[in-house]
Each structure stands twice: as structure tokens, then as C-alpha cells.
C-alpha positions as CSV (number, residue, x, y, z in Angstrom):
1,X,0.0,0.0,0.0
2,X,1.2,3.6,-1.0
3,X,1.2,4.9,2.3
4,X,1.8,2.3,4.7
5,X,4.8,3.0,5.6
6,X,3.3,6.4,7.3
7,X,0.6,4.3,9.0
8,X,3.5,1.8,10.4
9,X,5.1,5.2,11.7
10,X,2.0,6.3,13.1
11,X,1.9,3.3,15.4
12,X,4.6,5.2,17.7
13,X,3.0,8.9,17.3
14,X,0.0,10.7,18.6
15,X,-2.0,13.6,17.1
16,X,-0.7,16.2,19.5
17,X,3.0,15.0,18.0
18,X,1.3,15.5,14.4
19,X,-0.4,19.1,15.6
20,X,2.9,20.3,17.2
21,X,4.8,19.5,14.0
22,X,2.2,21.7,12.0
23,X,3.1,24.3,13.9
24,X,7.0,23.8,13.8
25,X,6.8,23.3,10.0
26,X,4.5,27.2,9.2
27,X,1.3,24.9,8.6
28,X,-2.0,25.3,10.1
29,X,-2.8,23.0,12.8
30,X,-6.7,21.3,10.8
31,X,-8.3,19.7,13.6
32,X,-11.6,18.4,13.6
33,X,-14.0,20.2,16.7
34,X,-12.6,19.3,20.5
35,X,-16.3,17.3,20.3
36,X,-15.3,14.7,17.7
37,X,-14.0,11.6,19.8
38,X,-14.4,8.2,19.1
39,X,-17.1,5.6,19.4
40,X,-14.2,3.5,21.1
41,X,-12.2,5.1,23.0
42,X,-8.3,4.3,22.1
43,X,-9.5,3.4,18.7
44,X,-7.0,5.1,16.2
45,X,-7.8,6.4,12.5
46,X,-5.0,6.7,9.8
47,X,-5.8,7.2,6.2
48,X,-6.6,9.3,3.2
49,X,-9.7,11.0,3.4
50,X,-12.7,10.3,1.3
51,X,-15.3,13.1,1.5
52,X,-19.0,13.0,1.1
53,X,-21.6,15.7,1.8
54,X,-24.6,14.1,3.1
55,X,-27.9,15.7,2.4
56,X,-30.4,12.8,3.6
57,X,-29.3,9.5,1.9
58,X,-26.7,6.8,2.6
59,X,-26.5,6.8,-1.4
60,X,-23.8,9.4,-1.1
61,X,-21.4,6.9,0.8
62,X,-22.4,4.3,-1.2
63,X,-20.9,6.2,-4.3
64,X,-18.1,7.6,-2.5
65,X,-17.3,3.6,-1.9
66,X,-17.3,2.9,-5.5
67,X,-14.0,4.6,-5.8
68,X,-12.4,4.8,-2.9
69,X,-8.9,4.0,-2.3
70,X,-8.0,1.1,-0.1
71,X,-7.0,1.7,4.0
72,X,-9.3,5.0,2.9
73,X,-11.3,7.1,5.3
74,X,-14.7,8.2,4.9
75,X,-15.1,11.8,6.1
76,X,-18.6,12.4,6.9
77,X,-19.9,16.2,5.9
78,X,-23.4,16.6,7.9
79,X,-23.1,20.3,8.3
80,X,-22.3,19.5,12.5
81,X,-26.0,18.9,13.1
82,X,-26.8,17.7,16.5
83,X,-30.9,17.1,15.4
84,X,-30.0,14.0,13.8
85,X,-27.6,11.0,13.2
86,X,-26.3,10.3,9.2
87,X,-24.3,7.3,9.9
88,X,-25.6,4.2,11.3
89,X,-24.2,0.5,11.7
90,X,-24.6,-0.5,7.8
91,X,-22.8,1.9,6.4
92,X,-19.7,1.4,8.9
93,X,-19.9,-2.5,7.4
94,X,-19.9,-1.5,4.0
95,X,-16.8,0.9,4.8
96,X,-15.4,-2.2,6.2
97,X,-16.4,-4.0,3.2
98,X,-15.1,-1.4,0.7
99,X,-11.8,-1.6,2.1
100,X,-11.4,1.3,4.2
101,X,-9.9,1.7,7.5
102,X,-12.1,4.4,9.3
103,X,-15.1,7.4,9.4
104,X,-15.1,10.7,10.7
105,X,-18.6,12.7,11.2
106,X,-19.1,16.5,11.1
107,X,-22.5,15.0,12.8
108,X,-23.8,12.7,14.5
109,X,-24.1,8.7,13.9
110,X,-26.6,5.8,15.8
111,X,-26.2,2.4,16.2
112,X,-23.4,2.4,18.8
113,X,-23.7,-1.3,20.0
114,X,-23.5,-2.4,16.5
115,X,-20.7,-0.5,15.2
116,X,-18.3,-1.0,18.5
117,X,-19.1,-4.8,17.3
118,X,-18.2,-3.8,14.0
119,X,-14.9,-2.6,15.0
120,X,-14.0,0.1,13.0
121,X,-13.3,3.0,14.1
122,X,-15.7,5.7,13.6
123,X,-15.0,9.4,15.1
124,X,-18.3,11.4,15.7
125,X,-19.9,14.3,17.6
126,X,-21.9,12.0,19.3
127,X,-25.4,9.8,19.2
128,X,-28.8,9.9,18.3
129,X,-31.5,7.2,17.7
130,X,-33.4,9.0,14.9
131,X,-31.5,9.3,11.7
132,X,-32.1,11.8,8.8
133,X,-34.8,14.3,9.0
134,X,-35.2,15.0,5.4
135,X,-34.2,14.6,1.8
136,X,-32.0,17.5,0.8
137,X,-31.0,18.3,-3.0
138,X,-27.8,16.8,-4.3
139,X,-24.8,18.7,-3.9
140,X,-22.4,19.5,-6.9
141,X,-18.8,18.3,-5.7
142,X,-20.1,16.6,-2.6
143,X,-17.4,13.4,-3.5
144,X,-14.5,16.3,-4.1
145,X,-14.8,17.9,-0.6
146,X,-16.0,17.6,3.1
147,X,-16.2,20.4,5.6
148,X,-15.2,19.3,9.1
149,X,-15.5,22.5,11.6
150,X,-14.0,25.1,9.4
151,X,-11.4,23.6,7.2
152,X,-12.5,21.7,4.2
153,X,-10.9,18.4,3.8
154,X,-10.4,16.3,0.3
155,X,-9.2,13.6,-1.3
156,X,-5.0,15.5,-0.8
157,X,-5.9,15.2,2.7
158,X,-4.2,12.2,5.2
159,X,-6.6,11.5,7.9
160,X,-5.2,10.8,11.6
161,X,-7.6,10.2,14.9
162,X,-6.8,9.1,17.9
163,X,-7.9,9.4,21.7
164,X,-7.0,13.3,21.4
165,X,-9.5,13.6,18.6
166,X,-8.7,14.1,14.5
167,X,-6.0,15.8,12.7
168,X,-6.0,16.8,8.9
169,X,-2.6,16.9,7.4
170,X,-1.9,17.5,3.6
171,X,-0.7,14.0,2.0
172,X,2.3,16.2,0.2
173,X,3.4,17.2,3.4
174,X,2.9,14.0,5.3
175,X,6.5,12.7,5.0
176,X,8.0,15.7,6.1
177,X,5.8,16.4,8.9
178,X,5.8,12.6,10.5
179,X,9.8,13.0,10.8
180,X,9.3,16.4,13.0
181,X,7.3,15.0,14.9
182,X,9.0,11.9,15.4
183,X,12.0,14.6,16.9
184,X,9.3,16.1,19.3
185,X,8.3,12.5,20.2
186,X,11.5,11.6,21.0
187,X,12.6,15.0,22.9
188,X,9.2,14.6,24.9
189,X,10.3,11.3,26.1
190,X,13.8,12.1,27.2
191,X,12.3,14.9,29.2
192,X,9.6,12.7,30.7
193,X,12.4,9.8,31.6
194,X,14.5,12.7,33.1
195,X,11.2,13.9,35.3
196,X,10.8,10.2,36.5
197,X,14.3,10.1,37.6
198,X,14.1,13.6,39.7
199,X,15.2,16.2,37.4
200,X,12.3,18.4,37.3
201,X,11.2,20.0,33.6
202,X,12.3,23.4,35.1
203,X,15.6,22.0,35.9
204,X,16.1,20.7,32.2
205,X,15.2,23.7,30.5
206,X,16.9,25.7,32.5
207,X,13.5,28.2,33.5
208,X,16.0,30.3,35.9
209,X,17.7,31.3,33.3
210,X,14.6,32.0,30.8
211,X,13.3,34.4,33.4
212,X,16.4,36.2,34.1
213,X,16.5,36.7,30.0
214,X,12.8,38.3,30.4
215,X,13.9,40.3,33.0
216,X,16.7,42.0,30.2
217,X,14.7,41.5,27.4
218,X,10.7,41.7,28.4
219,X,9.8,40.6,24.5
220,X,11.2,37.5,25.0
221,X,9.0,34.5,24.6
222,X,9.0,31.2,26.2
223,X,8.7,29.7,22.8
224,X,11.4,31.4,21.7
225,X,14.0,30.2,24.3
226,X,12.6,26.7,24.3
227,X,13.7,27.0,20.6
228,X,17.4,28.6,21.7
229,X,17.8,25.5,24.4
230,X,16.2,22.4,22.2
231,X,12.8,22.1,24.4
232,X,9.9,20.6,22.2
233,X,7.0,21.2,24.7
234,X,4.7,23.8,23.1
235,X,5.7,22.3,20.0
């Protein structure tokens, strides 16, 4: 598979890793609302996304299936309504069936008992027993592009999720963006393993010395001296 190489490195990486590299790297941080988590929690979501605008039908998915890549994930557009669920336990199987490897909802899905038995992993805002309300028009370039929240999220797009919630990251990008983080990752353990064995954070990044700086030079940021002295917390 074209990117499982990425998925086998995501193994040892969270989202936060991912966000924090976005930030290193000049990107914007695309993360889905603080509300999407998923259906199971520590269920984890790595894929390219596969958008469909839902306006009342599952026939939307359905198409979206026909061409969708394998390890692929289906990125539910429901406009964030919270009045009704637009993914329920059949259309998880046939994602399963199709070959892809998660969903994410900008809405709402039903059938919870039935998709954790399904066992894929599907990110939503939450539940609802009554599905769609209505029968909308179909909408031109609903298979090209999902909104999530505020960013708008297409087939370029790699898909992550985990117990933190869901990132966006540009495919092009992805390469460059796992390695940074994989250097947070690994800073952010070496501080941690240091904490454990008594040598506080402040201690390790020297914070005496960052607020005597201020005192000289009251523009100073923390961010900027964590960059200086090598610290990776904020990001």
C-alpha cells in the first residue's frame, strides 16, 4: 500500500506529535472540533480521506465507496448537526467492506452497540436514535470535498484520529511532517524519563535562566527560548 509506511510510523505517534509538528513546519494545525472523539475510545484512524456531503441519503457513501482507495477514510460532511444521526451500523460495514480503514462525522451517527461490534473506528460528535430528518437536493462536488468544523478536507488530505481527537494533514506534506514530529516525540520522552528520575522540567530547561532573559529583554518568549535550548513542549 502507497502509504503504509506512514501508517506503520504512526503506530509510535500521537496527534498532539502531528499538531505540534504543523506548527513547527509554518502549517496550520486542521483539527476536527474538541467534540469529535471516538465511538471506542483508544481506537486510532490513519488514512486518506474520502469526503461525502450528506444531504439525507446513505446513497452518497455508497458512491463515494465505488472509488475509494484502499485503508481509505470516509469523512462524513453533515453540516455539525446535532438534530439527527447520518451514519448508522450498515454503512460502517460497507466501509469495512469497501476496504477502508475508518469514518469521521461532522455529525452525529446511531447504532453504537453495533458499530463497537463492528470494530471500526468511527470518530463522531456524538449519538442519536433518529437518523435523517429530510431529503436535501444533491450537492455539486459533494465526492470532491467535506467540511469538518472550518477547514474543508479532500481527497490530498491524510486523515489521523486518535484518543485526542482528528487531525488533517496535507498527503504532500505528510512525509516531512511525521519526521518532525518523530523529533518532538523523542525529545518529549527524554524529558519525561529525566522527570521520572528527579530532574524536574524546570531544571532541564533551564526556566531560571529564561526568566532572568525576560527580565533583560521583556519581548522574550517562552517559545522562543525553548527554541534557543532544544525544548519541544509547546511544540
Amino acid at each position: 500500500m502507497e502509504h503504509e509506511g506512514l501508517r506503520q510510523r504512526f503506530a509510535t505517534l500521537t496527534t498532539a506529535h502531528l499538531a505540534d509538528a504543523c506548527v513547527r513546519a509554518g502549517l496550520p494545525v486542521r483539527c476536527a472540533p474538541a467534540r469529535t472523539r471516538a465511538v471506542v475510545p483508544g481506537s486510532r484512524l490513519f488514512g486518506p480521506a474520502v469526503p461525502a456531503r450528506h444531504v439525507g441519503s446513505v446513497d452518497v457513501f455508497l458512491e463515494a465507496f465505488e472509488g475509494a482507495p484502499a485503508g481509505g477514510v470516509l469523512v462524513v460532511d453533515n453540516g455539525g448537526r446535532l438534530d439527527e444521526s447520518c451514519v448508522g451500523d450498515l454503512v460502517v460495514l460497507e466501509a469495512r467492506a469497501a476496504g477502508l480503514s475508518g469514518v469521521v462525522i461532522w455529525g452525529l451517527h446511531r447504532d453504537t452497540a453495533d458499530i463497537r461490534a463492528i470494530g471500526l473506528p468511527v470518530f463522531s460528535l456524538g449519538s442519536l436514535p433518529t437518523g435523517p430528518l429530510a431529503l436535501g437536493p444533491r450537492v455539486d462536488g459533494g465526492l470532491a470535498e467535506a467540511i469538518v468544523g472550518t477547514w474543508r478536507i479532500g481527497p490530498a488530505d491524510l486523515v489521523l484520529g486518535d484518543d485526542d481527537g482528528v487531525l488533517f494533514v496535507l498527503l504532500a506534506r505528510a512525509g516531512e511532517l511525521f519526521t518532525l514530529a518523530e523529533g518532538i516525540r523523542d525529545t518529549e520522552r527524554r524529558q519525561a524519563d529525566r522527570i521520572r528520575g528527579g530532574e524536574s522540567l524546570r531544571q532541564q530547561l533551564r526556566f531560571g535562566a529564561f526568566l532572568a532573559a525576560r527580565e533583560t529583554d521583556p519581548s522574550l518568549t517562552f517559545r522562543a527560548y525553548l527554541r534557543a535550548v532544544g525544548g519541544a513542549i509547546e511544540e
